[in-house]
RONU-452745 format. One line per field, with one value per residue (C-alpha): residue number from 1; residue in one letter; x, y, z. Coordinates in Angstrom, 3 decimals, decimal comma. Example, Ala and Ser with C-alpha at 12.3 -4.5 7.8 and 13.67 -1.06 7.14 Angstrom:
BEGIN
nr <- 1_2
rest <- A_S
c1 <- 12,300_13,670
c2 <- -4,500_-1,060
c3 <- 7,800_7,140
***
This chain:
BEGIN
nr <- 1_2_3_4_5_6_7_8_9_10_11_12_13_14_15_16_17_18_19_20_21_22_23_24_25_26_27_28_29_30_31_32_33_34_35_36_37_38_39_40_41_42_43_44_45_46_47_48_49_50_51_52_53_54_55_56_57_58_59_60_61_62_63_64_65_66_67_68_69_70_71_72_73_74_75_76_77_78_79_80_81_82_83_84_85_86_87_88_89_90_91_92_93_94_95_96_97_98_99_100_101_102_103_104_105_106_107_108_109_110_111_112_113_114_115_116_117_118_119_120_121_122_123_124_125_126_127_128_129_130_131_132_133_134_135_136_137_138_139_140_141_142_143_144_145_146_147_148_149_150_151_152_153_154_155_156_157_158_159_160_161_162_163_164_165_166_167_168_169_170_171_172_173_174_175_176_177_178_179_180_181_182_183_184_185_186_187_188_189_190_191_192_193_194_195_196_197_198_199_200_201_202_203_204_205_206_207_208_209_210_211_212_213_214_215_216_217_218_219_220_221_222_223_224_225_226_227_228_229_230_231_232_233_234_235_236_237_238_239_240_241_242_243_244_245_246_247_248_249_250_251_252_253_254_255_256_257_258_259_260_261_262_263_264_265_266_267_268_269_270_271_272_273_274_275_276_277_278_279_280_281_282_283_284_285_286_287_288_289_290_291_292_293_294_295_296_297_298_299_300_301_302_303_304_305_306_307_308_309_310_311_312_313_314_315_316_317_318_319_320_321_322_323_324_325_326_327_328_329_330_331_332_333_334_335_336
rest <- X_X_X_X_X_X_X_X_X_X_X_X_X_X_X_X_X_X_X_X_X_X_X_X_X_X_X_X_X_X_X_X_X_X_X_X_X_X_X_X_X_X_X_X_X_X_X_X_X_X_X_X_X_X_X_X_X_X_X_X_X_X_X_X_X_X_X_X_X_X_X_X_X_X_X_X_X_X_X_X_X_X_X_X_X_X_X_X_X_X_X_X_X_X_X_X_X_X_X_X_X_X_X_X_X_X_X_X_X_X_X_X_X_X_X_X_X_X_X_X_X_X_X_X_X_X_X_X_X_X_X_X_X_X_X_X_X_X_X_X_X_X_X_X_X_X_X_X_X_X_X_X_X_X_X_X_X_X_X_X_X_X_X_X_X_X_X_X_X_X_X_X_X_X_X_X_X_X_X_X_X_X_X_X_X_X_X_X_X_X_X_X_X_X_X_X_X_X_X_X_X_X_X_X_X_X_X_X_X_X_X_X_X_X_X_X_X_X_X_X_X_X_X_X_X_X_X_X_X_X_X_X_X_X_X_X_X_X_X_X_X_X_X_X_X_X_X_X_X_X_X_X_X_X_X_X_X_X_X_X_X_X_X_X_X_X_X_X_X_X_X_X_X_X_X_X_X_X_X_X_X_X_X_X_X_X_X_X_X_X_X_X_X_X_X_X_X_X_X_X_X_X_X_X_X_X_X_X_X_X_X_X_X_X_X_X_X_X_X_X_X_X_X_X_X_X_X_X_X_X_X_X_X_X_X_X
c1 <- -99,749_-97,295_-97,068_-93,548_-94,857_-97,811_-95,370_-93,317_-95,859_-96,952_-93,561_-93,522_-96,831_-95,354_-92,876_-95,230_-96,192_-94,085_-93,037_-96,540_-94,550_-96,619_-94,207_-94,877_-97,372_-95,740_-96,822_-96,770_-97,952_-98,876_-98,901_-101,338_-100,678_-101,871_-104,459_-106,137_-103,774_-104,602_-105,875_-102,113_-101,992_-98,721_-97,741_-94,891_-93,205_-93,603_-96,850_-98,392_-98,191_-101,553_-103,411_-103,321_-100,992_-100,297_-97,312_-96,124_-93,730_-93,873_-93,982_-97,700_-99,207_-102,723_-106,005_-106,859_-110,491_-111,395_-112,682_-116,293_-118,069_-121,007_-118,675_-116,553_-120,042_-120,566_-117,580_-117,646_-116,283_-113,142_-112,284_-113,022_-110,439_-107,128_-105,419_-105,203_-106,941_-105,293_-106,322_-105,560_-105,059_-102,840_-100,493_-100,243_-102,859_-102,486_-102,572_-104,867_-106,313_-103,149_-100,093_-96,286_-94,944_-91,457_-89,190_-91,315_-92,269_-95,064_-98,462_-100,022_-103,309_-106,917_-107,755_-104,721_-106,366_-109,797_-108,530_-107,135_-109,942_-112,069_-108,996_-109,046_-112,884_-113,185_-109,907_-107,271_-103,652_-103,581_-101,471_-101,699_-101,059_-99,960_-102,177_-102,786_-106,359_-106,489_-105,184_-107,487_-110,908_-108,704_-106,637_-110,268_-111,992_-108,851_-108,861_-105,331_-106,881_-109,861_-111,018_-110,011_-110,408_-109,208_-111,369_-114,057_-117,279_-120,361_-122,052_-124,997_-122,355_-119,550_-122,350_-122,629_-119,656_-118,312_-120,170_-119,853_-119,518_-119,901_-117,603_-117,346_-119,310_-118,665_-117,756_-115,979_-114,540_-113,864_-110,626_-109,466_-106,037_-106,892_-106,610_-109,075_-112,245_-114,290_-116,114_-118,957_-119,370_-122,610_-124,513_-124,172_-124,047_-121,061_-118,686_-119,768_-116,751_-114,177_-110,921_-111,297_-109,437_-110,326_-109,036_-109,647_-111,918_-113,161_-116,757_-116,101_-115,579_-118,859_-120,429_-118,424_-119,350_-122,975_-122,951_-121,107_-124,488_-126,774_-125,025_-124,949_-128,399_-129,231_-126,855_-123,872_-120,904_-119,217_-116,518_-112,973_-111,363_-112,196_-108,398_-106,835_-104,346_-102,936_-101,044_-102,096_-98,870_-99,532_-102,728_-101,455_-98,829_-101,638_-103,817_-101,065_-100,009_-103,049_-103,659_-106,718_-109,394_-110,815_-110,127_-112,725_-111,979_-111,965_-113,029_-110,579_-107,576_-108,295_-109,691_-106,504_-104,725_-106,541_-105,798_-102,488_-102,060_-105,031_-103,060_-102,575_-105,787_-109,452_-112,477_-115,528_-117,770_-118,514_-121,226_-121,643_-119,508_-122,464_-124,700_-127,295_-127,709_-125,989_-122,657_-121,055_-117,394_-116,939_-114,822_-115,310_-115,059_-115,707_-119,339_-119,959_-117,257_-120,386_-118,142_-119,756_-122,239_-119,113_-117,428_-120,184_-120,336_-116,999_-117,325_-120,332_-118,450_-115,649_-118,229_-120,102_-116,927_-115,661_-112,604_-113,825_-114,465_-110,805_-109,540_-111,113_-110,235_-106,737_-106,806_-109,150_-112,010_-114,836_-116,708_-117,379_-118,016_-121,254_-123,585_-123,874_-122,037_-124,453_-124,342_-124,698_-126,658_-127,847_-125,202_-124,441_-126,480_-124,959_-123,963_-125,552
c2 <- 52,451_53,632_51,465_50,606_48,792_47,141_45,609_44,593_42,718_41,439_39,761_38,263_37,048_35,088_33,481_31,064_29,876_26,589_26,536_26,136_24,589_21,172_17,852_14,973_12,290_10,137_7,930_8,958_6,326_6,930_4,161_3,962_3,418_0,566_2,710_6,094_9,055_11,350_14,821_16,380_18,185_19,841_23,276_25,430_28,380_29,969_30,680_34,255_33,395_35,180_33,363_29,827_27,549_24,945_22,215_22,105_20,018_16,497_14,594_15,252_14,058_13,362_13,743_9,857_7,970_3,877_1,279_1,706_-1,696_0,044_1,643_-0,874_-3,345_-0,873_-1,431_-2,460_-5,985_-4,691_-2,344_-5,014_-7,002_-4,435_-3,191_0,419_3,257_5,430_9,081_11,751_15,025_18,096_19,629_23,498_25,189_27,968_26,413_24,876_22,214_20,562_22,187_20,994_20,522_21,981_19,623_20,157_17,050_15,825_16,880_17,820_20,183_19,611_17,329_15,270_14,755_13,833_11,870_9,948_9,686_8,119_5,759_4,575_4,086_1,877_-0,015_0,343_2,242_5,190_6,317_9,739_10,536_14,184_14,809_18,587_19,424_19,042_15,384_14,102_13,368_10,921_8,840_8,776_7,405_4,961_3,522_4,843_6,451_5,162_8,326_11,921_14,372_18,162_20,343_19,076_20,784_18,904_19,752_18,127_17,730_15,863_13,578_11,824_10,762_10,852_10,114_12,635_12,247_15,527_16,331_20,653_23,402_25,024_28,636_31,821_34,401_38,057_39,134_42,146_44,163_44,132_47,649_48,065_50,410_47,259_45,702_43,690_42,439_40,786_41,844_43,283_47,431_46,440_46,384_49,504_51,769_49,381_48,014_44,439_42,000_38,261_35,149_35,797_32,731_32,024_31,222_34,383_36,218_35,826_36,307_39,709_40,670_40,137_41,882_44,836_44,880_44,875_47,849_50,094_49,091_50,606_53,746_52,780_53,876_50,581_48,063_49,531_47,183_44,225_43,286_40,024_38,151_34,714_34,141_34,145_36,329_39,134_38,884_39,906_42,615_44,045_43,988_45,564_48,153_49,330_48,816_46,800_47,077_43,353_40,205_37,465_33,759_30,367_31,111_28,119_30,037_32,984_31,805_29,800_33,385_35,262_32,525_32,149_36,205_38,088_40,850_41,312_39,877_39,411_37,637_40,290_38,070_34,418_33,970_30,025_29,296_28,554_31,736_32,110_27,857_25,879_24,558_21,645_19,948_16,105_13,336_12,150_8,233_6,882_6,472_2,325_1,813_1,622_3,145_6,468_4,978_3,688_6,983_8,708_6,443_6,681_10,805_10,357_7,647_10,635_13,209_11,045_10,356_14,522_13,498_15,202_18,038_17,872_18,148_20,796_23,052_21,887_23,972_26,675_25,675_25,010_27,072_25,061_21,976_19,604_17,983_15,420_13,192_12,601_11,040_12,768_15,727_18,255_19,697_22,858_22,870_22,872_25,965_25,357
c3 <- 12,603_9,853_6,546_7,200_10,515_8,974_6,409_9,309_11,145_8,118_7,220_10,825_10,423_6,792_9,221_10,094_7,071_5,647_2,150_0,192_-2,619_-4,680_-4,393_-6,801_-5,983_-3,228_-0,518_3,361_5,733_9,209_11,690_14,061_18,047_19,957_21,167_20,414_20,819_23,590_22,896_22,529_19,386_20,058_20,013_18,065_19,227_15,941_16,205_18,368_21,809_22,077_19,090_18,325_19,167_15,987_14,946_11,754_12,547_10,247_13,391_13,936_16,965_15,289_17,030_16,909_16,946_17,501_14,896_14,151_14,254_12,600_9,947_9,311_8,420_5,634_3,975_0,381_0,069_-2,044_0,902_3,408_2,331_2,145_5,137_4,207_2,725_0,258_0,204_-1,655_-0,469_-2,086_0,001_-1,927_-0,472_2,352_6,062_7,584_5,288_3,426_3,458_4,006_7,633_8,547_6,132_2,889_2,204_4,945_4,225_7,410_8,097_9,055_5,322_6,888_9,898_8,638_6,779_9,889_11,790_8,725_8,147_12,233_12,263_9,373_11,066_8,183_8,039_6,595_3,641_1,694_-2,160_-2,351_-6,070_-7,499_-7,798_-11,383_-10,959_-8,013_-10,686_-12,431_-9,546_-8,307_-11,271_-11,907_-8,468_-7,789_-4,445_-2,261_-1,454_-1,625_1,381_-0,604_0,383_-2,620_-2,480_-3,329_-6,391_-8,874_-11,415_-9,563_-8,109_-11,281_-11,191_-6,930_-3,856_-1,292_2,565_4,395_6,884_7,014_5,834_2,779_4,074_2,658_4,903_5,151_6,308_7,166_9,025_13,708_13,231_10,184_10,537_8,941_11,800_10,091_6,630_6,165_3,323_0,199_1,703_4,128_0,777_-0,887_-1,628_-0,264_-1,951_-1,799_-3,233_-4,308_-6,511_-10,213_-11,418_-8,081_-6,649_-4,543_-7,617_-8,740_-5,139_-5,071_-8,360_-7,669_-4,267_-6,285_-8,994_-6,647_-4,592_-7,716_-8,810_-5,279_-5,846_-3,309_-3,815_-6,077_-4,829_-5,872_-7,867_-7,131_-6,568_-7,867_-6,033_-6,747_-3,651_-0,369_1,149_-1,130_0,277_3,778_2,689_1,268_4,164_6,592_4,409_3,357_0,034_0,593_2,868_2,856_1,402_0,594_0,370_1,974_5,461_6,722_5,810_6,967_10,001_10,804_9,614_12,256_15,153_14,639_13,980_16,337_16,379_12,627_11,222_11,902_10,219_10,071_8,774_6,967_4,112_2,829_-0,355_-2,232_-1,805_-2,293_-1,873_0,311_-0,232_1,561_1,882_1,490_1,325_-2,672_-3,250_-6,695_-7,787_-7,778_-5,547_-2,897_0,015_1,334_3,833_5,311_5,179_6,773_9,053_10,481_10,312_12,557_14,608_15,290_15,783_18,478_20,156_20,236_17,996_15,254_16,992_18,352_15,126_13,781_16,678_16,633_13,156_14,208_12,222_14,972_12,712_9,877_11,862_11,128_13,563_11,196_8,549_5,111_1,696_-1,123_0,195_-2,203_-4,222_-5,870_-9,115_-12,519_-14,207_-17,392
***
């Protein structure tokens, strides 16, 4: 394939991406039917007719779940007694976790949809706060927000402050062009010699870095570059044309990437965000606020019922799912 039609295919595959762009913090309720939603996610000619099949329209058709009795007996008296639950969730990251539906304004993604099915178990309405990550801590420690469902992995440090409820595993991804060479990356020796490209300041960063030492302590040929990209399209242009050979980030958007696009991009292989620990995602709640046993409960209410499941493959992202909800699991450990 010549450059020139890489870059092509590359642009087409941009075309389904919405505008990524933040908004300010505003409220977007969703009301909730009379009865759970069937399992009608929607579809959108925009995306590959031979990858997944997605809406990004703002009318979302949401993967719904029923009031948990168990859940809802959790329930901290202050949350017992309020009809909603506000959650935060930013709407600037790269699809599928929180992005902006078709008029730039509705959040809509997979953190969107969680958020849903915690918000129907524990029988209140729904209604999001669009926050940027550096703004979530505080309308969490304020009370602003109930909860906040971002993509928030658990660590030691954040638990002294946040309770966690688990709802996906913490994974990074390797993505690469559906023509590329690269078959498998799985261990340090898979990424000798190649350009690769990564977020500057990222946990991947480090991960890369380290694989990179311990490939020249071993005498392999060394990573070239690494790369650093900021945004996600450049990303891809650099994929199809060429100029990089992998990419390593958050497996969720690349996964989506490669559903939506099989015939541009593929994953070659997943590591957990945390390596060499464990790292998990959760819905955060504020520390005293005595809520996560009721969050986890409802996540384990939507897994029991397949909801949960529904949801994630709605957004491609079957492969991070957990078998079970938990509270406050171990966390990352501090840094220093």
């Amino acid at each position: 394939m010549t450059p020139n039609a890489r870059t092509s295919r590359a642009l087409a595959a941009l075309a389904l991406l919405p505008l990524l762009a933040l908004t300010a913090c505003s409220g977007v309720s969703t009301q909730a039917p009379a009865a759970a939603a069937p399992d009608d996610a929607g579809t959108s000619t925009a995306a590959a007719p031979a990858g997944l099949a997605v809406s990004t329209s703002p009318d979302q058709d949401r993967v719904r779940t029923t009031e948990s009795p168990e859940a809802i007996a959790l329930l901290p008296a202050a949350w017992a007694a309020k009809d909603e639950l506000v959650v935060a969730i930013s709407a600037g990251a790269a699809p599928p976790l929180g992005f902006l539906a078709d008029d730039d304004k509705t959040p809509i993604g997979n953190e969107t949809d969680i958020a849903q099915l915690v918000a129907d178990a524990l029988g209140k309405e729904l209604r999001l706060e669009v926050k940027a990550w550096a703004d979530w801590p505080l309308a969490l420690g304020s009370g602003d927000v109930d909860a906040v469902i971002s993509n928030v992995t658990v660590t030691e440090e954040r638990k002294e402050t946040i309770d966690f409820s688990t709802y996906r595993n913490d994974e990074l991804g390797w993505l690469v062009a559906a023509d590329s060479d690269v078959e498998r990356i799985a261990e340090p020796a898979d990424v000798a010699g190649l350009v690769v490209g990564v977020g500057s300041g990222t946990n991947q960063e480090k991960i890369l870095l380290e694989w990179d030492r311990q490939n020249t302590a071993a005498g392999l040929d060394p990573v070239q570059g690494p790369e650093y990209y900021e945004q996600f399209s450049d990303v891809l242009l650099a994929l199809q044309s060429g100029r990089l050979d992998a990419y390593v980030g958050p497996n969720a958007s690349l996964a989506y990437q490669a559903a939506v696009s099989p015939q541009d991009f593929k994953v070659v292989g997943t590591l957990n965000g945390g390596w060499p620990d464990t790292a998990q995602i959760a819905v955060a709640t504020r520390k005293g606020a005595d809520a996560a046993d009721a969050v986890t409960a409802a996540i384990n209410h939507a897994i029991a019922d397949g909801s949960y499941a529904r949801v994630l493959e709605r957004w491609g992202l079957t492969s991070e799912a957990v078998a079970e909800s938990q509270t406050n699991p171990p966390g990352l450990p501090k840094t220093s």
